[in-house]
N, C-alpha and C positions, 0 to 999 in steps of 0.2 A: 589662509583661505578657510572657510566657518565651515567645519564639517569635513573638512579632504587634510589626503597627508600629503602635506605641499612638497614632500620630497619626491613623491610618488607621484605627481603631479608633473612635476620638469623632468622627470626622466621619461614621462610617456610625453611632455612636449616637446623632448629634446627628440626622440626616437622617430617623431611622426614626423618634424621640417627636416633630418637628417634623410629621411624617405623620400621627400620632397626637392629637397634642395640637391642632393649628391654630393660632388668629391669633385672641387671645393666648392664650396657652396653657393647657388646662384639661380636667381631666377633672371633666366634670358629675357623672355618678352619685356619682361617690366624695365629691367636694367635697358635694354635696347630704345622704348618708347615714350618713355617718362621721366624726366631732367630730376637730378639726383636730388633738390631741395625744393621742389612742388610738395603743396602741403592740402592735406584733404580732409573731408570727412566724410565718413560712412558710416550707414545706418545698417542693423540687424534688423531685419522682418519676418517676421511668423509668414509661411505662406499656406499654412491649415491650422484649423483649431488644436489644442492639446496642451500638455503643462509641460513649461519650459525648466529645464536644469543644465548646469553648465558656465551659465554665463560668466563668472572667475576664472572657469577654465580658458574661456577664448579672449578673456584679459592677458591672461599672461601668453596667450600664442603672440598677441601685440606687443604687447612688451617685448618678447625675446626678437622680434623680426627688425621690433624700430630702436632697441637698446635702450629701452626702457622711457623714450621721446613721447611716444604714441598717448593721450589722455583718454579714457575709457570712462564713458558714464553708464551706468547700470539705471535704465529705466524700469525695472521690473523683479522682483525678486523670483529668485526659484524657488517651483512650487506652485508660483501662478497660471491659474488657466489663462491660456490667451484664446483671441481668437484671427484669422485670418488679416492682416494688412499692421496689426498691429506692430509699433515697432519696440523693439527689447534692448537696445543698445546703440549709443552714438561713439563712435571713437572718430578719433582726431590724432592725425602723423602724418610722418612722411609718406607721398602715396605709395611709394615705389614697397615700403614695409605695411602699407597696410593690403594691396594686393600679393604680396607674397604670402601674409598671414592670413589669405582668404580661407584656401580650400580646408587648411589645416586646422583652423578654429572652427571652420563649421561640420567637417567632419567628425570632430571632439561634441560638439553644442548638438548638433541633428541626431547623434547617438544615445546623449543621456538625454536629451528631450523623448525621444522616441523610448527610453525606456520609462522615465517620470511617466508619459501618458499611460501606457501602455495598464504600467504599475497602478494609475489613480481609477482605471477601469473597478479591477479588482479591488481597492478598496471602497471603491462606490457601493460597490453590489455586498459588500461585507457589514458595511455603515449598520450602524446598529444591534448589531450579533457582537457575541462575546470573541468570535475568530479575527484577526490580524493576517493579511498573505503577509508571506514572506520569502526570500530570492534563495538560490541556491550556489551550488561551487562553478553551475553550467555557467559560467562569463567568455566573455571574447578574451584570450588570450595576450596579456597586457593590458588591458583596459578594467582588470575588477573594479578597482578603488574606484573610479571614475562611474563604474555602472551599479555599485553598489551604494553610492553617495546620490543616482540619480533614483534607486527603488525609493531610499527614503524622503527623499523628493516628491514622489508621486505619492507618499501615504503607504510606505512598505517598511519590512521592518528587515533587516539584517540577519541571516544566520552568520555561521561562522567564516571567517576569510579564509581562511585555506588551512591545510590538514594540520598545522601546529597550535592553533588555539582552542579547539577544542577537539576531543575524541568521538570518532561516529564509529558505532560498530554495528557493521552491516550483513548481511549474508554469509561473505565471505570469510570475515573475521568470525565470524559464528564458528563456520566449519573447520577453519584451521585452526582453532584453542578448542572445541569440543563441544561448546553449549557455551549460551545466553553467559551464563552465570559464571564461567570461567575467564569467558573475554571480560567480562567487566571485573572482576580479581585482579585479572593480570594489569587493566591500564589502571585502577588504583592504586596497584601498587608501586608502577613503572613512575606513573606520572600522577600524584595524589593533590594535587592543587589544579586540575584541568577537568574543564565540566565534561563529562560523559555523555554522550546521548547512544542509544538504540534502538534500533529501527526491527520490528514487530511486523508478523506476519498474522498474528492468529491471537487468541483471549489467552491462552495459558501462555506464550511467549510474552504478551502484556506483562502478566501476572510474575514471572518466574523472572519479569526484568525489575521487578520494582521492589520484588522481596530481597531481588540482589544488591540495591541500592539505587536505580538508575530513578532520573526526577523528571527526564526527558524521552519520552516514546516517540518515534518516527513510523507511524501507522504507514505502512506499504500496501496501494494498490487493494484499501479495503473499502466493501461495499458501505453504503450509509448505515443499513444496518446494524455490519457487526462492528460498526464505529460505535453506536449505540452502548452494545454487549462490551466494547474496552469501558468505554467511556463510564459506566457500571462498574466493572471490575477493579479497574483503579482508583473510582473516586478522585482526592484529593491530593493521591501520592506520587503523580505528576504530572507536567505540564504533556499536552499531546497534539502530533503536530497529523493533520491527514498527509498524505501525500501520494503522487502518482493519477495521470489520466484526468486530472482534476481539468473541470472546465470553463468559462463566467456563465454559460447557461447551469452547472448544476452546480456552481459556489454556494450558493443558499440552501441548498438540503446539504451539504459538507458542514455547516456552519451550524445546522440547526441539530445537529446530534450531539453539540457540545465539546468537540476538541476548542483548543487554543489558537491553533494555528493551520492554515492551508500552505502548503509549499509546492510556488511553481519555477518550476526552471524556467518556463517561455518570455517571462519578465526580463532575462538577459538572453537567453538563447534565441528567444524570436519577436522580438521587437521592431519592427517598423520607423525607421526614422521617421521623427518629424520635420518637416519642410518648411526649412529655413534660409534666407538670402542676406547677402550683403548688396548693398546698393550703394554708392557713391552718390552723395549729392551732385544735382548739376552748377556745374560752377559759373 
């Protein structure tokens, strides 16, 4: 799958029909109302405008339900805006596998859809400015891979996956090693092949992080302003990212001060699914 880690991928398909199906695994209505070798097909439909991500993923929800029976055509790639009645996918199985694999694939499809659009808002309103948004560690629990494959979908960029690939040092890591300049010692030393970033409150915490070595500032909860006054103080000696309270009505003054980067957690944390249906042709 172009972009996803397909192992991470069947372990959150395996865990969502495991939720679904129970112990031992079964879907009642369908097994009860639909003779075991009826064979169908179903259409994916956009039921509002927004950019679609996913649709691999609700491939292999089909795959795992019909034993890999099920033929799945992708009319659409992710990434694309759709818009309302449009249809994004024909599959073809056993019917009895392909309504089991209903809810499950479009609970998967409606989520990173919902966060693709959500995502390509923010980069609309960025289009042009040297700033990139970018997602954060806020994701739905089991679902990153899937929600961080759908930011860049929508025209977003990737931080870090979780606290082993690179090093944040935040507030609290400030106050428990001493200062700026000690926590970053300490993770070069512990761990000297892992990007560092730190997160900056003020121009002299800027200043006192980059003479420490750090190439990544995480501006916290600063006015345009004194984004400005870093954005000055650093120059070219690192990359900078705003963050905090950030909104799409004031993305464009965050942008126009010169950071690199805007970071929003709402892009996984409050995303709105997009509305999406399976339909069964009539037969």
């Amino acid at each position: 799958m172009t972009g996803l880690d397909a192992a991470a991928v069947e372990r959150i398909i395996g865990t969502a029909l495991a939720e679904d199906l129970g112990d031992p695994p079964r879907d009642v209505t369908s097994e009860a109302t639909i003779p075991a070798d009826q064979v169908d097909t179903a259409e994916l439909v956009a039921r509002a405008p927004g950019v679609v991500a996913g649709l691999e993923v609700a491939a292999r929800v089909f795959a795992a339900t019909s034993g890999g029976t099920a033929t799945f055509e992708q009319l659409v790639a992710d990434g694309t805006a759709v818009t309302r009645g449009d249809v994004l996918a024909r599959v073809t199985g056993p019917t009895r596998a392909l309504l089991t694999a209903e809810r499950t694939a479009l609970n998967l499809l409606c989520r990173m859809s919902g966060v693709a659009t959500h995502t390509r808002r923010w980069a609309d309103v960025l289009a042009g400015t040297k700033a990139t948004v970018l997602d954060t560690r806020k994701t739905t629990p089991g679902l990153r891979a899937l929600e961080k494959y759908a930011v860049r979908a929508g025209g977003g960029t990737n931080k870090r996956m979780g606290l082993y690939d690179v090093a944040m040092i935040k507030d609290n890591h400030k106050l428990a090693a001493g200062s700026i300049t000690a926590a970053y010692r300490r993770v070069r030393e512990t761990f000297p092949d892992v990007g560092v970033q730190v997160e900056v409150t003020t121009v002299a915490e800027a200043v006192e992080a980059v003479e420490a070595g750090a190439d990544f500032l995480l501006c916290d909860n600063m006015r345009p302003d004194l984004l400005r006054e870093v954005v000055a103080a650093v120059g070219d000696r690192a990359e900078l990212e705003a963050t905090g309270n950030l909104t799409l009505e004031t993305a464009a003054d965050y942008a126009a001060t010169g950071v690199d980067y805007l970071s929003v957690g709402g892009l996984t944390h409050s995303s709105p699914i997009l509305d999406i249906a399976m339909d069964l042709r009539a037969r």
